[in-house]
N, CA, C and O of each residue as an XYZ file, in Angstrom:
468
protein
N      60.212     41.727   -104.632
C      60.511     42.254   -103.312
C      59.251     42.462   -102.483
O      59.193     42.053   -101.323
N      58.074     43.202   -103.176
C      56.825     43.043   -102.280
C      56.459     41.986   -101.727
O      56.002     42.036   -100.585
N      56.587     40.671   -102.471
C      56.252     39.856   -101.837
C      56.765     38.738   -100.850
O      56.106     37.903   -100.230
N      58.266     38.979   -100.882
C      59.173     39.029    -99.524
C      59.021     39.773    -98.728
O      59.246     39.519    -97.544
N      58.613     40.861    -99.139
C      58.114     41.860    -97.857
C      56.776     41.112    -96.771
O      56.750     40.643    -95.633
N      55.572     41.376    -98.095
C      54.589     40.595    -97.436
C      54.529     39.800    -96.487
O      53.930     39.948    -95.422
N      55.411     38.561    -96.994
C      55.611     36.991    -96.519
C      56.209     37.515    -95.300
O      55.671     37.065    -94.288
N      56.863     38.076    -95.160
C      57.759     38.691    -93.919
C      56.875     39.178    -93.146
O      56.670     38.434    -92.187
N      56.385     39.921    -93.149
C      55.494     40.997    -92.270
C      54.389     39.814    -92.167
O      53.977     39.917    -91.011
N      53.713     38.761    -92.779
C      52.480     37.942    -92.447
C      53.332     37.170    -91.249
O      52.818     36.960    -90.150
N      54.870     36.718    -91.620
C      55.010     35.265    -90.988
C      55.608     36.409    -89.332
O      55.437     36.032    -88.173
N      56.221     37.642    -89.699
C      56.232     38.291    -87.996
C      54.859     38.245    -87.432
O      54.787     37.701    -86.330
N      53.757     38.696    -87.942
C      52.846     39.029    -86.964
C      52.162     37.804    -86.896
O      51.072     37.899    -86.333
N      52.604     36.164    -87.479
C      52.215     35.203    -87.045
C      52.714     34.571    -85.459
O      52.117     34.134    -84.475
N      54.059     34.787    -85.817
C      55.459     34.176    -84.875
C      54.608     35.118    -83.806
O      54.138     34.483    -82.862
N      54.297     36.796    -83.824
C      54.395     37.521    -82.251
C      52.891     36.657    -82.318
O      53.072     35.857    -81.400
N      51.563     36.366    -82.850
C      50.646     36.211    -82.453
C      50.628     35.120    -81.743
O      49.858     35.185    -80.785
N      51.335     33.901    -81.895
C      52.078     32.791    -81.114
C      53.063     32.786    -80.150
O      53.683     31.743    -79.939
N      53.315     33.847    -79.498
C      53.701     34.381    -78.925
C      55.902     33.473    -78.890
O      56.809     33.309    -78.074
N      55.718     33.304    -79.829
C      57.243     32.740    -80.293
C      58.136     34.297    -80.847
O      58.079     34.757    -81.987
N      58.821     34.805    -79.828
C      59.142     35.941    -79.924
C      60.690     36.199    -80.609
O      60.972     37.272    -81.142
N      61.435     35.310    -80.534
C      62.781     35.642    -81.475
C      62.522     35.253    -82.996
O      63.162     35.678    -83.958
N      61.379     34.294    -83.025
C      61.265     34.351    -84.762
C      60.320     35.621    -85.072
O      60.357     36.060    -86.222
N      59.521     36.211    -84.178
C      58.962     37.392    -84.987
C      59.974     38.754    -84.983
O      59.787     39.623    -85.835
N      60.831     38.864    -84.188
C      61.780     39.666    -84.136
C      62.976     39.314    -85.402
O      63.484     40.126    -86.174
N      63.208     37.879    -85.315
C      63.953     37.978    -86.656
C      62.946     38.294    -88.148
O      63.361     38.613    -89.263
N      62.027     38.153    -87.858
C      61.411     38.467    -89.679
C      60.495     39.436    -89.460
O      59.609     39.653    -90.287
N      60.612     40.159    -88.266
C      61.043     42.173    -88.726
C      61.346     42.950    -89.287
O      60.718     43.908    -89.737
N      63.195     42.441    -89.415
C      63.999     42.886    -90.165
C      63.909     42.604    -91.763
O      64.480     43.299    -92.604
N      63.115     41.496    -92.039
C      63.393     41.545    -93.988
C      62.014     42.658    -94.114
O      61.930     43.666    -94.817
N      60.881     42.003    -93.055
C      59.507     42.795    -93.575
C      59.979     44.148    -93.503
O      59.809     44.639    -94.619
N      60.465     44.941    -92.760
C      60.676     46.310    -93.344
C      61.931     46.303    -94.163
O      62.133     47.477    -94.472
N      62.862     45.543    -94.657
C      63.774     46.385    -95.305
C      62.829     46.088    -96.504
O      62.334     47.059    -97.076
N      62.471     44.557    -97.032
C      62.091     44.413    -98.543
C      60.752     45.572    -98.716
O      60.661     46.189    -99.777
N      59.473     45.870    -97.298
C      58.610     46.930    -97.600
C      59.479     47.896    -97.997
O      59.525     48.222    -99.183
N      60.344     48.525    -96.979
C      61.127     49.406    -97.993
C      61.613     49.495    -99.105
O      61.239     50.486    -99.733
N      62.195     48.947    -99.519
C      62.446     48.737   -101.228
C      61.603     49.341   -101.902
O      61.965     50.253   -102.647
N      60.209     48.950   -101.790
C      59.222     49.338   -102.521
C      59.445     50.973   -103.224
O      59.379     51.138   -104.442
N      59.646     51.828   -102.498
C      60.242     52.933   -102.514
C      61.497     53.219   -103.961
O      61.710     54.306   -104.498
N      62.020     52.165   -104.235
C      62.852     52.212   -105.116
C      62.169     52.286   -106.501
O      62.486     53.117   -107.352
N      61.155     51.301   -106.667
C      60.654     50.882   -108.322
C      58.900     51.046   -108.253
O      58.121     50.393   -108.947
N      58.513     52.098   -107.224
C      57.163     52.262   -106.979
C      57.004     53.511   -108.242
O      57.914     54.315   -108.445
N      55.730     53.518   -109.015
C      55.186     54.957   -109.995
C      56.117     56.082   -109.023
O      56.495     55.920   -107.862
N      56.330     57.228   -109.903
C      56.968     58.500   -109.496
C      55.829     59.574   -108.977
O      56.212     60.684   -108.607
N      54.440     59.244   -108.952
C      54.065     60.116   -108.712
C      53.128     60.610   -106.976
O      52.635     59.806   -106.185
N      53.147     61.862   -106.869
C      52.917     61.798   -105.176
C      51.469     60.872   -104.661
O      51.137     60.738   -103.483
N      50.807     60.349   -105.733
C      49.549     59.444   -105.010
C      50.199     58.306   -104.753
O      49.915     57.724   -103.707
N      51.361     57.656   -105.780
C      51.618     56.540   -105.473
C      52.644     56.734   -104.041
O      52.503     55.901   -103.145
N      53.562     57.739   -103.885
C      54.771     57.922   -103.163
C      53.988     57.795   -101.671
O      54.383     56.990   -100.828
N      52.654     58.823   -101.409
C      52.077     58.540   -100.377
C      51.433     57.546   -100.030
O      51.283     57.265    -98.840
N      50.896     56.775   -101.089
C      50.451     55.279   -101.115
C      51.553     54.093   -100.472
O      51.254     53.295    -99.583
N      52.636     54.172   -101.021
C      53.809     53.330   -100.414
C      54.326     54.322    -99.130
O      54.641     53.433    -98.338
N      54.576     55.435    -98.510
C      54.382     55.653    -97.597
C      53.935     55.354    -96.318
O      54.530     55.196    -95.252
N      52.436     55.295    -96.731
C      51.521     54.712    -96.007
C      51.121     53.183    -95.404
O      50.547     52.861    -94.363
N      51.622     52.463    -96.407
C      52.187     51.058    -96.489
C      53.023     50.522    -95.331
O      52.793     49.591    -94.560
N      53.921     51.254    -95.407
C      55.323     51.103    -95.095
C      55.427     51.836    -93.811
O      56.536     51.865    -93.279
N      54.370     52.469    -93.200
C      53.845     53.084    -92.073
C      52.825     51.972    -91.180
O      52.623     51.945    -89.966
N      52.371     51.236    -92.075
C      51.663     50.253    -91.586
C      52.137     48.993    -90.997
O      51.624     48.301    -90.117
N      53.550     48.796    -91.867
C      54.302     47.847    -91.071
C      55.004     48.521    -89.717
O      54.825     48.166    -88.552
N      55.713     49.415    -90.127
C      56.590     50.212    -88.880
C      55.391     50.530    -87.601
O      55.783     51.151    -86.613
N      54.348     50.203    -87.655
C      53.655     50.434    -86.677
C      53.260     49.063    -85.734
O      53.072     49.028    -84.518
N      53.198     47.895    -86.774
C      53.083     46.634    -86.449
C      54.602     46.452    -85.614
O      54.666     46.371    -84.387
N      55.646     46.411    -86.416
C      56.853     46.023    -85.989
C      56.690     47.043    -84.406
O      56.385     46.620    -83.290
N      56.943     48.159    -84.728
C      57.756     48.971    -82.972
C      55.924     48.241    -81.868
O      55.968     47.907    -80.684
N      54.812     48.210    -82.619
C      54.015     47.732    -80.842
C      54.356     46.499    -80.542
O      54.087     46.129    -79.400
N      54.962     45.636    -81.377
C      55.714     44.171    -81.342
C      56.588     44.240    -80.527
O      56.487     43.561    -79.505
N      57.634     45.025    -80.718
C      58.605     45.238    -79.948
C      58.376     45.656    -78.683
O      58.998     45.223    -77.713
N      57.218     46.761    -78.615
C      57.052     46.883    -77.340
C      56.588     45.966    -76.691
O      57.103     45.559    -75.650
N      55.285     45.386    -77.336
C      54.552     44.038    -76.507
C      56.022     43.254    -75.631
O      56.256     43.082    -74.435
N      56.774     42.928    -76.854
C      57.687     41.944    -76.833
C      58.676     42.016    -75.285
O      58.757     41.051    -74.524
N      59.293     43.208    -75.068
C      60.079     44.309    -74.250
C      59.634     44.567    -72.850
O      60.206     44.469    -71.764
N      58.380     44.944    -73.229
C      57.749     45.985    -72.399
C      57.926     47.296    -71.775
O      57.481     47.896    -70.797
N      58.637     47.472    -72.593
C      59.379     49.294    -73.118
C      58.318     50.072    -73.536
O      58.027     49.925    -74.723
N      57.789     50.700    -73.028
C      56.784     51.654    -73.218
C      57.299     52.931    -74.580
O      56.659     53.829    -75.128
N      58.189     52.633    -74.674
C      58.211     53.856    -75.994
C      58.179     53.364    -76.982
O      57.609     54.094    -77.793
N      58.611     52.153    -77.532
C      57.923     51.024    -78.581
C      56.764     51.543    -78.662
O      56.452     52.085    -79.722
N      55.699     51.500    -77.398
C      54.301     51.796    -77.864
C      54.097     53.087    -78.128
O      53.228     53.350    -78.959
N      54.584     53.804    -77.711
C      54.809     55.643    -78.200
C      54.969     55.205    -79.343
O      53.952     54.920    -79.976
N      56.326     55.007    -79.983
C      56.498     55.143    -81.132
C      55.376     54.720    -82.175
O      54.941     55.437    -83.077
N      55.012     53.487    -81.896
C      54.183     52.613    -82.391
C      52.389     53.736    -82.821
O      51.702     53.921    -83.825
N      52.364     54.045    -81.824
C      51.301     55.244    -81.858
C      51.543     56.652    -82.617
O      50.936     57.198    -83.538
N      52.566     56.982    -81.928
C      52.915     57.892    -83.238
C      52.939     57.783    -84.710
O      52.607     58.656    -85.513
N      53.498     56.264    -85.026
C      53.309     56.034    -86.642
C      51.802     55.831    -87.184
O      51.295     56.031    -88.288
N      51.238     55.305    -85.834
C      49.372     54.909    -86.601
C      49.344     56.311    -87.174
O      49.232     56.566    -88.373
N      49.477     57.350    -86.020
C      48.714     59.000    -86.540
C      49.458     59.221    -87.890
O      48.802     59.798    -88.757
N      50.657     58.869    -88.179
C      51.006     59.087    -89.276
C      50.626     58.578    -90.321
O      50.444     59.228    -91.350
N      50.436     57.245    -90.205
C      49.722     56.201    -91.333
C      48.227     57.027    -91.494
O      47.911     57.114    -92.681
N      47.276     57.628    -90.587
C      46.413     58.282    -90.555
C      46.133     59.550    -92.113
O      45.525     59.644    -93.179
N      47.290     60.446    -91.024
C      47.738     61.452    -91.897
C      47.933     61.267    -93.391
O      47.357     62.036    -94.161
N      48.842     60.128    -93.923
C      49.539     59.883    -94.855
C      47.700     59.107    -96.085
O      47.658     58.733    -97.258
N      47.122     59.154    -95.532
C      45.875     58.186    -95.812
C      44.695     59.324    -96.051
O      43.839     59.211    -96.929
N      44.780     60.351    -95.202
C      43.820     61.609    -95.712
C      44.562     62.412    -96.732
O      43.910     62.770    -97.713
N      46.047     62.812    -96.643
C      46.676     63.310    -97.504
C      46.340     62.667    -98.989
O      46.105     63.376    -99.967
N      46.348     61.412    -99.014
C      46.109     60.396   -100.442
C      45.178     61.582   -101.153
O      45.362     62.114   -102.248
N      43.987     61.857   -100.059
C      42.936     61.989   -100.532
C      42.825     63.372   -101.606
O      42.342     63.758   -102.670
N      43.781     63.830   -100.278
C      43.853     65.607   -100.849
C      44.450     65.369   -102.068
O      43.731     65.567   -103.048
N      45.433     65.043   -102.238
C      46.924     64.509   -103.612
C      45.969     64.373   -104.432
O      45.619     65.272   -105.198
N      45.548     63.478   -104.383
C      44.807     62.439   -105.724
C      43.740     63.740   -106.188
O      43.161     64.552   -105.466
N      43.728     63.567   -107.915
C      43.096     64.762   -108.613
C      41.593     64.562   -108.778
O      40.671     65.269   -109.183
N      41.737     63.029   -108.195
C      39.781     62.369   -107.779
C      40.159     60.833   -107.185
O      40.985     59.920   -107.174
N      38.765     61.356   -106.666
C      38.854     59.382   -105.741
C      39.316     58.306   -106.838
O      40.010     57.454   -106.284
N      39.177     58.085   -108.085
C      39.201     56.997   -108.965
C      40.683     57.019   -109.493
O      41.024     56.143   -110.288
N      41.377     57.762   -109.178
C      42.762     57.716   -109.237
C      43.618     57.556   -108.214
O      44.841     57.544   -108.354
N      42.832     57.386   -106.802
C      43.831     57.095   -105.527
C      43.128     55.719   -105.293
O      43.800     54.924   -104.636
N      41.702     55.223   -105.776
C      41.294     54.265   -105.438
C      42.316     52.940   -106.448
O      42.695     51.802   -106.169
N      42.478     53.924   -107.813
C      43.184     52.596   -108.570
C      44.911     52.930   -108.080
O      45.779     52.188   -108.539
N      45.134     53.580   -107.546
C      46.672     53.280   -106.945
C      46.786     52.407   -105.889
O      47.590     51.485   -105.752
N      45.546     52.933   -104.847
C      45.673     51.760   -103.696
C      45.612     50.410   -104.080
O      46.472     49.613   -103.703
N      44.296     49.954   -105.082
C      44.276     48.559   -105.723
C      45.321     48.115   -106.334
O      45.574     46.917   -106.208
N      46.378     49.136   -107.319
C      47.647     48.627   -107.568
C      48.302     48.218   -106.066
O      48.856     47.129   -105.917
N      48.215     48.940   -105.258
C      49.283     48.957   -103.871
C      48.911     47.618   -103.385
O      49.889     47.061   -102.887
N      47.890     46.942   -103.357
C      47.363     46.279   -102.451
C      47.502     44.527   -103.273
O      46.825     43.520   -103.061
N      48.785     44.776   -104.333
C      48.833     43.651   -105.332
C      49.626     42.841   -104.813
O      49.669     41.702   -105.278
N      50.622     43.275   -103.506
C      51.525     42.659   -102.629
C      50.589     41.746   -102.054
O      51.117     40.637   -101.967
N      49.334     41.755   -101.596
C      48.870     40.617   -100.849
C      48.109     39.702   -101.964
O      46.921     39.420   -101.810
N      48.609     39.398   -102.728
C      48.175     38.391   -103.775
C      49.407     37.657   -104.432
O      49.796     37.772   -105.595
N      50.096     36.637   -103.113
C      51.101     35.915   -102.898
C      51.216     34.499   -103.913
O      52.162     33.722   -103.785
């Protein structure tokens, strides 16, 4: 599933960077549901939970300024801004969570196994 996610979320922010706008709007929808998933079969514990959090904050931030670009609905980009600060948040929190850097550093490197397609 991560890596339907991935593929999803690379080939949207290809389609909006080409400015071919109904195929990045259609592969929106798998990149966040399959990122979501992740959530289902991710470690139980709160470094990893905020780790996929954070993830999954990173797309939802890509997707809604897409939409706005796309639109030109200005609350797309609200929203879109609002999730960076959260992806923010969710990214210093890691820090606090984690019982030392070498245990949020090897969760993120697990996290970051989705882009090795």
């Amino acid at each position: 599933l991560e890596a339907i996610g991935t593929v999803s979320w690379v080939l949207m922010a290809r389609f909006w960077l080409f400015e071919n706008e109904m195929m990045a709007v259609i592969f929106a929808f798998p990149a966040t549901m399959f990122n979501l998933a992740t959530f289902f079969y991710a470690e139980r514990s709160i470094v990893s939970m905020v780790a996929v959090a954070g993830f999954n904050s990173w797309v939802f931030m890509d997707v809604l300024w897409m939409l706005g670009d796309i639109t030109g609905d200005p609350i797309f980009i609200l929203m879109s801004q609002t999730v960076s600060w959260i992806l923010m948040i969710l990214i210093i929190a890691a820090f606090f969570v984690s019982r030392n850097n070498r245990e949020l550093s090897l969760t993120i490197l697990r996290s970051f196994r989705k882009f090795r397609i």
